[in-house]
C-alpha positions in Angstrom: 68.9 100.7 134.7 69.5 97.6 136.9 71.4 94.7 136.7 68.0 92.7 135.9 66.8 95.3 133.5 70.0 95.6 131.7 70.1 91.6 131.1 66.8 91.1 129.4 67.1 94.0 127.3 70.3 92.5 126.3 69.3 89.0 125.7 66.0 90.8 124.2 63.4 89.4 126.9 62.5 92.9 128.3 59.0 92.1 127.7 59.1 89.8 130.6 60.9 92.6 132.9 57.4 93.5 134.7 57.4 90.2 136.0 60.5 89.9 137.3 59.6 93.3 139.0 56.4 92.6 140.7 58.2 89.4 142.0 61.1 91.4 143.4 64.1 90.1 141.4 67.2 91.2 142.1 70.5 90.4 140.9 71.1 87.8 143.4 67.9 86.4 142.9 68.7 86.4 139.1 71.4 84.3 139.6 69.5 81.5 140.9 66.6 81.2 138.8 67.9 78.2 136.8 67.5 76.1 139.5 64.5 77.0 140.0 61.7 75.8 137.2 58.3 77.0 139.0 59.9 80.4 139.0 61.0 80.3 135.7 57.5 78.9 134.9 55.6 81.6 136.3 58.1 84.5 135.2 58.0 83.3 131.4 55.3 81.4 130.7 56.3 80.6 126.9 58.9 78.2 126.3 61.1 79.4 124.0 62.3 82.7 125.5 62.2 80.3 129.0 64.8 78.2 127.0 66.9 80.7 125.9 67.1 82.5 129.4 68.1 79.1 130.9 71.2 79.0 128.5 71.9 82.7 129.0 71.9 82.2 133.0 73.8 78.8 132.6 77.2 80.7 132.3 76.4 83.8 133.5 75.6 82.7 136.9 78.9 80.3 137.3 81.9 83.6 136.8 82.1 83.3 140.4 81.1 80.5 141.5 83.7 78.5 139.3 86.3 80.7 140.2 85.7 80.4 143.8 85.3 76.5 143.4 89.4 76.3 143.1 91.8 76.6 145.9 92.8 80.3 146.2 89.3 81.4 144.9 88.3 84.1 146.8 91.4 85.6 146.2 91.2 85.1 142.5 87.7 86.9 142.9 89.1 90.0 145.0 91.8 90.5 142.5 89.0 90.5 139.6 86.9 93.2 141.3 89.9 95.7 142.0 90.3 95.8 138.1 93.8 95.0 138.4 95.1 91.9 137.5 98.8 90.4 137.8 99.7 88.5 134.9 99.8 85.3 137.9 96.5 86.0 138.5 95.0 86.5 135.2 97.1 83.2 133.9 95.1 81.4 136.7 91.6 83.1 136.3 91.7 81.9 132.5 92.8 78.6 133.2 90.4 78.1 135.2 87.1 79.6 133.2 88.8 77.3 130.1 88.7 74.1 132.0 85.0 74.8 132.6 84.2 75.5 128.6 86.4 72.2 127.7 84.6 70.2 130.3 81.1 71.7 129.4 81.5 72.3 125.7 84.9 70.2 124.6 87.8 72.0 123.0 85.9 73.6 120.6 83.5 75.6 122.4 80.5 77.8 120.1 81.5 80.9 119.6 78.2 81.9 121.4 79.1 80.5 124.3 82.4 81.9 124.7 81.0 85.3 124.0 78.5 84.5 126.5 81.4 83.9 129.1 83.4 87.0 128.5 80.3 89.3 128.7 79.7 87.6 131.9 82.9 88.2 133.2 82.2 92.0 132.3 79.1 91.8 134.3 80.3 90.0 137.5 83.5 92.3 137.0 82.6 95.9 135.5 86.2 97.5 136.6 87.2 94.6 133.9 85.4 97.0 131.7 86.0 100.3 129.9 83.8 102.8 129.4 82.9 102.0 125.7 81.3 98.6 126.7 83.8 96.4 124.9 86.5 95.5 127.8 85.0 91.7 126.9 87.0 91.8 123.5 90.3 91.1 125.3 89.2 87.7 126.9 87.6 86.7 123.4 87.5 88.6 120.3 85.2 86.4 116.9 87.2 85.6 114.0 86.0 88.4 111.1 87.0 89.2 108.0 90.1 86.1 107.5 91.1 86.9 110.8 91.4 83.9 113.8 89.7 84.4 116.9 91.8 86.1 119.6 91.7 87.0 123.3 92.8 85.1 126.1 90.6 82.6 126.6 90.8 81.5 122.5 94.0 81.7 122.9 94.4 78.9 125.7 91.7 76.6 124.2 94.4 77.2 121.0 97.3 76.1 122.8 95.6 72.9 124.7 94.5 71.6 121.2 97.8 71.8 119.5 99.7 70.9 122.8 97.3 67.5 123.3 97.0 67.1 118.9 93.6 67.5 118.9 93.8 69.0 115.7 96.5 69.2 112.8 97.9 73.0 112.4 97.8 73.6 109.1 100.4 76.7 108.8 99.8 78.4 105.1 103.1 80.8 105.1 101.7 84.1 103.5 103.9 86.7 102.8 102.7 90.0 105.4 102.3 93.2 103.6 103.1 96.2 104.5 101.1 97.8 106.1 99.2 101.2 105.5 99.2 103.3 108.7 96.4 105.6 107.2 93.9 103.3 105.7 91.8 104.2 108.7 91.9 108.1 108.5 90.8 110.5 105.8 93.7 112.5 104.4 91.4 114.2 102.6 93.8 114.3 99.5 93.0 115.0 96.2 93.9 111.8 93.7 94.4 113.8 90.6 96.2 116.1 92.2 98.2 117.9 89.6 101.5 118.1 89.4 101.7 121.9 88.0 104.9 124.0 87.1 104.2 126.2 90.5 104.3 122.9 93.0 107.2 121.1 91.5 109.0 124.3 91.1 108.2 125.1 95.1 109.5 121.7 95.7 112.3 121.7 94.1 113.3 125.1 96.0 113.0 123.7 99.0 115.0 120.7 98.5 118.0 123.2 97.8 117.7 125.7 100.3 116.8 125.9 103.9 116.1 129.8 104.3 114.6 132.3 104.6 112.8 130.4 107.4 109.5 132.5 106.8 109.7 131.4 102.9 110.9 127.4 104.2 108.1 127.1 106.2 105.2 129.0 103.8 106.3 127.1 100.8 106.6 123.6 103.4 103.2 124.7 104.3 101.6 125.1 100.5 103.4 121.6 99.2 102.3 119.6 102.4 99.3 118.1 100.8 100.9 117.5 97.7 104.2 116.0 98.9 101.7 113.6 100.8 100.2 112.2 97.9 103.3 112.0 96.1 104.9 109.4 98.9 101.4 107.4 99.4 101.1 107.1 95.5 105.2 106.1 95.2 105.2 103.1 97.7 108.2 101.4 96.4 110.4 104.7 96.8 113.1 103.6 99.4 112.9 106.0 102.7 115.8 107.0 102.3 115.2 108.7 99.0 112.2 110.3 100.3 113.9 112.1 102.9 116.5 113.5 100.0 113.2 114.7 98.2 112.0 116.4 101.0 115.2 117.5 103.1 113.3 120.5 105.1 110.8 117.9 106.7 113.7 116.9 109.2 116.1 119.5 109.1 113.4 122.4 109.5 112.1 122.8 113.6 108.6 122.5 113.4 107.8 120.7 110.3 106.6 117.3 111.1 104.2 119.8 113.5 103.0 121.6 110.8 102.8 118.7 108.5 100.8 116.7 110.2 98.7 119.4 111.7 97.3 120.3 108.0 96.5 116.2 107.3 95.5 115.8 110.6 94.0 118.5 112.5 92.1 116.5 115.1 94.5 114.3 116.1 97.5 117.0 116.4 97.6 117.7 120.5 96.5 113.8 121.3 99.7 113.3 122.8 99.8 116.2 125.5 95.9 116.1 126.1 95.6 113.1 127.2 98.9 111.2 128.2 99.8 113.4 131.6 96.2 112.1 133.2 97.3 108.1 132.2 101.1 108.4 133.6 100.3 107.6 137.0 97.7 104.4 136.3 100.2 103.3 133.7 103.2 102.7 136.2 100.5 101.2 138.8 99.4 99.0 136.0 103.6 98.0 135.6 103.8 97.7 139.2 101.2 94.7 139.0 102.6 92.8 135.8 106.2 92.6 136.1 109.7 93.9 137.8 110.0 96.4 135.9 112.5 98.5 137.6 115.3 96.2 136.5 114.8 96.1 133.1 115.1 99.6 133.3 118.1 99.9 135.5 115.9 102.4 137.8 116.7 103.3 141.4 114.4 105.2 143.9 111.2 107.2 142.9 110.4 109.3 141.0 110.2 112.8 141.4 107.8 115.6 139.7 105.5 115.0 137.4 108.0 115.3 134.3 110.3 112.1 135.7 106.7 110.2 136.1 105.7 110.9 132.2 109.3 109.9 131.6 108.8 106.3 133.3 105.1 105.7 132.1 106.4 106.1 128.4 109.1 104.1 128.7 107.2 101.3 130.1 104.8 101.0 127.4 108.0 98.9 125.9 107.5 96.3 128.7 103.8 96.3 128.9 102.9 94.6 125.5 104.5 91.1 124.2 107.6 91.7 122.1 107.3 91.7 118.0 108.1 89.0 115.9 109.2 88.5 112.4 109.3 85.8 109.7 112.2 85.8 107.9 112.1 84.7 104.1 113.1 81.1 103.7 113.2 80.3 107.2 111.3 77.6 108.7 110.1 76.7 111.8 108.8 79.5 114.4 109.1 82.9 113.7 111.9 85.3 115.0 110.6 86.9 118.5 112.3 90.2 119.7 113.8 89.7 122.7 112.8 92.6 125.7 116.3 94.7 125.0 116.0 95.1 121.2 112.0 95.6 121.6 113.1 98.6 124.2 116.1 99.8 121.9 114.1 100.0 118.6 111.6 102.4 120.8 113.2 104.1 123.1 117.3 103.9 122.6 119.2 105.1 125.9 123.3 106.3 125.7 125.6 108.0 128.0 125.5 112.2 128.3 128.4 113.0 125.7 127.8 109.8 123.1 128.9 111.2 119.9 126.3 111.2 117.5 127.8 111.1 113.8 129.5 108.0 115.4 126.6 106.6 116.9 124.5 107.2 113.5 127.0 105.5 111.5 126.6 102.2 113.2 123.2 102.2 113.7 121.3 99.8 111.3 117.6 100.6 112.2 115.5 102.7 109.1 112.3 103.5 110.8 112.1 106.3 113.5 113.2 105.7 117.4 113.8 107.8 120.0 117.5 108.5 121.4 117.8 109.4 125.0 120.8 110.9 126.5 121.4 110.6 130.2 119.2 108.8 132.9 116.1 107.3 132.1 113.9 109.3 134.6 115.3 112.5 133.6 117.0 112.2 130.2 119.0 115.8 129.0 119.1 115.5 125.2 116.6 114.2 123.1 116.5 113.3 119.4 114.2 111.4 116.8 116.2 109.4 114.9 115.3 108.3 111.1 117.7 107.2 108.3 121.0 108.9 110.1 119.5 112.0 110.8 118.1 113.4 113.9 114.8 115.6 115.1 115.5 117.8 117.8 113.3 117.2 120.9 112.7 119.4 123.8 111.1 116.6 126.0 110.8 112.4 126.0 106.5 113.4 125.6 107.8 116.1 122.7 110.2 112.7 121.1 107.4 109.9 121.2 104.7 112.5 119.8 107.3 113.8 116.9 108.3 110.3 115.9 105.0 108.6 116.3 103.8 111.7 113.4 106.8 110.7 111.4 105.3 107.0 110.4 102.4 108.8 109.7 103.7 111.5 107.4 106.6 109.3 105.8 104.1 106.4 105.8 106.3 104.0 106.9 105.6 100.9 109.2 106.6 100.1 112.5 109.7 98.4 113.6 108.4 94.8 114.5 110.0 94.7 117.8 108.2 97.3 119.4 104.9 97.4 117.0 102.7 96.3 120.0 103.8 99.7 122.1 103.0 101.9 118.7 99.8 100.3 118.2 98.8 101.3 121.5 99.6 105.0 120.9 98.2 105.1 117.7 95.3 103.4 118.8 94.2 104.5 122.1 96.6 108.1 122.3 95.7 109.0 118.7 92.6 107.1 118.4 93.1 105.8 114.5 91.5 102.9 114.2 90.1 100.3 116.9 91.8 97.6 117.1 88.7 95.4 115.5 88.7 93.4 112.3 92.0 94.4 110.2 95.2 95.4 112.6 93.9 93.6 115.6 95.4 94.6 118.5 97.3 92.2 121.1 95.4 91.4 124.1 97.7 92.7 126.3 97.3 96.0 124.7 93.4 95.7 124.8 93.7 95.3 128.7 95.9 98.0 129.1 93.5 100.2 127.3 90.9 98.8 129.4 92.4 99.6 132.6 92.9 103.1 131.7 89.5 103.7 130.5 88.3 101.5 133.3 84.5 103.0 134.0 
């Protein structure tokens, strides 16, 4: 399907597409057929779907032209069609295309039109795009279900109207649940599960002994679905408490495999399928959006394939905005992580020979992270680190996959300075949930995604 083609189907005009094929009209021919009434005449006679073609070329025509109409243009344009945009560039690109809506439209633009702009840049642009089609939701996502509009161009004509008062923010302070990692994926648990002799008694084994490691892991493996239920059903139950009740889960190599392997058997390998064919776009990607080598105290290149994976991961705590938190009674803006907490509360490095029991008395963060010892390209001890104890891990890949399962299977949330960076892997790595609707994502991890599922 051609460009031509592909655009009436889309704006539902396809009936017309024999004319605009025995008149040989081609994409750049499309492009100027507003001007041009006869044409438009003679191609749709009626004048309603005449109308609505004019409104649909109005914008889509202009991506480049408006971009090329500001000094720099041309290299603005050349950026947009390698795919890969520095955060300069893209800053520019969007001030630019939001000048145009404000001066065409005013501040508050229809939510057609701005849809009609993003889809436009997707068509002038496709390495903008992914390969499911919706690389446009990063530049402008609609408001659904409570939620505001997002994406980069709302959020610019966002800021100009507070920053010139065009309109009175009215802040309602909500309090933010907590919220429930698995609402998008079927456990497949039973709700009246019962709670007979056998299982508690199995349970209650298990939470005083830690062999035989044939019986551990068979009885581990019969209470999984149970145990489960039990934590999603007892909310309240500080984490702490859980991990008494169910002592084997961290103490036990190869639990939180097996665990989440019964709940959930399609997403189990995610991790290692997929991550060591995005490693190398990913750092690209970094090398293009900030100085990144820094922040993470790195020298040289890296070498092998291992000390790439290394890298990639830990960049995915630079690559997204950092959390931020509003703290009860406090008014005013809320708390914003700054870049070393957001990278400590993922991915925690220390010297080869920190002493552990030390270092786990004075730590204060509850939910998982990662603990590195040694360099950052090529760390030599690994651990997942959750309520003062520690998960063994045999690589940085094996750490982010073990402590990404443990939200999941202690049904925790994430820690708010690094959320944006476990979104992403639950999101695109995992693939649970998409970003839409409920849990939006950021838009910086929307274009990330898009660049690594660039078509």
């Amino acid at each position: 399907m051609d460009f031509v083609e592909e655009k009436l189907r889309e704006w539902g005009l396809e009936r017309f597409l024999p004319a605009f094929q025995e008149n040989e009209i081609d994409r750049e021919g499309f492009y100027l057929l507003e001007d041009e009434i006869e044409c438009l005449k003679e191609l749709i006679p009626a004048v309603g779907p005449r109308l609505k073609l004019k409104k649909e070329l109005k914008l889509l025509k202009n991506i480049t032209e408006i971009l090329k109409a500001v000094h720099g243009g041309d290299e603005l344009v050349e950026e947009m069609s390698s795919g890969l945009l520095s955060p300069k560039t893209r800053k520019r690109v969007v001030n630019t295309l939001v000048s145009c809506l404000i001066e065409k439209h005013g501040k508050h633009p229809p939510k057609d039109v701005k849809m009609l702009m993003t889809k436009a840049i997707m068509a002038e642009f496709p390495s903008l795009d992914n390969e499911d089609g919706d690389g446009h939701l990063a530049w402008y996502t609609p408001g659904i279900c409570g939620h505001d509009a997002s994406g980069l161009l709302e959020n610019r004509l966002r800021n100009l109207r507070k920053r010139n008062l065009c309109e009175k923010a009215v802040t309602s302070l909500k309090e933010i649940p907590k919220p429930n990692l698995v609402s998008t994926v079927d456990l497949a648990l039973s709700e009246d599960m019962p709670e007979d002799a056998d299982m508690t008694a199995m349970i209650n084994w298990l939470k005083h002994h830690n062999a035989p490691a044939q019986q551990v892991t068979e009885m581990m493996k019969q209470t999984c679905r149970y145990r489960a239920n039990k934590i999603r059903t007892e909310k309240e139950r500080p984490l702490r408490e859980l991990l008494k009740e169910y002592p084997r889960l961290i103490d036990t190599d190869g639990m939180v495999e097996q665990d989440f392997r019964i709940l959930f058997p399609e997403l189990c390998d995610s991790l290692y399928m997929k991550w060591p064919g995005f490693c190398t776009k990913v750092i690209q990607y970094a090398d293009r959006q900030l100085k990144w080598r820094p922040l993470l105290n790195l020298r040289g290149m890296t070498d092998g394939d291992d000390e790439e994976s290394n890298v990639a991961l830990q960049l995915l705590g630079l690559l997204f905005p950092t959390g931020s938190q509003r703290t009860a009674g406090r008014k005013g803006p809320d708390k914003r992580a700054t870049v070393e907490e957001a990278l400590q509360s993922f991915i925690q490095i220390e010297e080869i020979g920190t002493n552990i029991p030390t270092f786990l008395e004075g730590n204060k963060q509850t939910q998982p992270f990662i603990l590195a010892l040694g360099e950052r390209k090529s760390p030599e001890q690994l651990f997942v680190v959750v309520e003062g104890q520690t998960v063994s891990c045999s690589s940085l890949l094996h750490a982010v996959d073990v402590c990404f399962k443990l939200f999941y299977l202690l049904d925790v949330h994430y820690p708010w300075q690094c959320s944006n960076t476990w979104d992403f892997v639950q999101k695109f790595i995992y693939g649970i949930g998409d970003g839409k609707g409920k849990g939006r994502s950021a838009s910086a991890v929307t274009l990330l995604c898009n660049y690594l599922k660039a078509k």
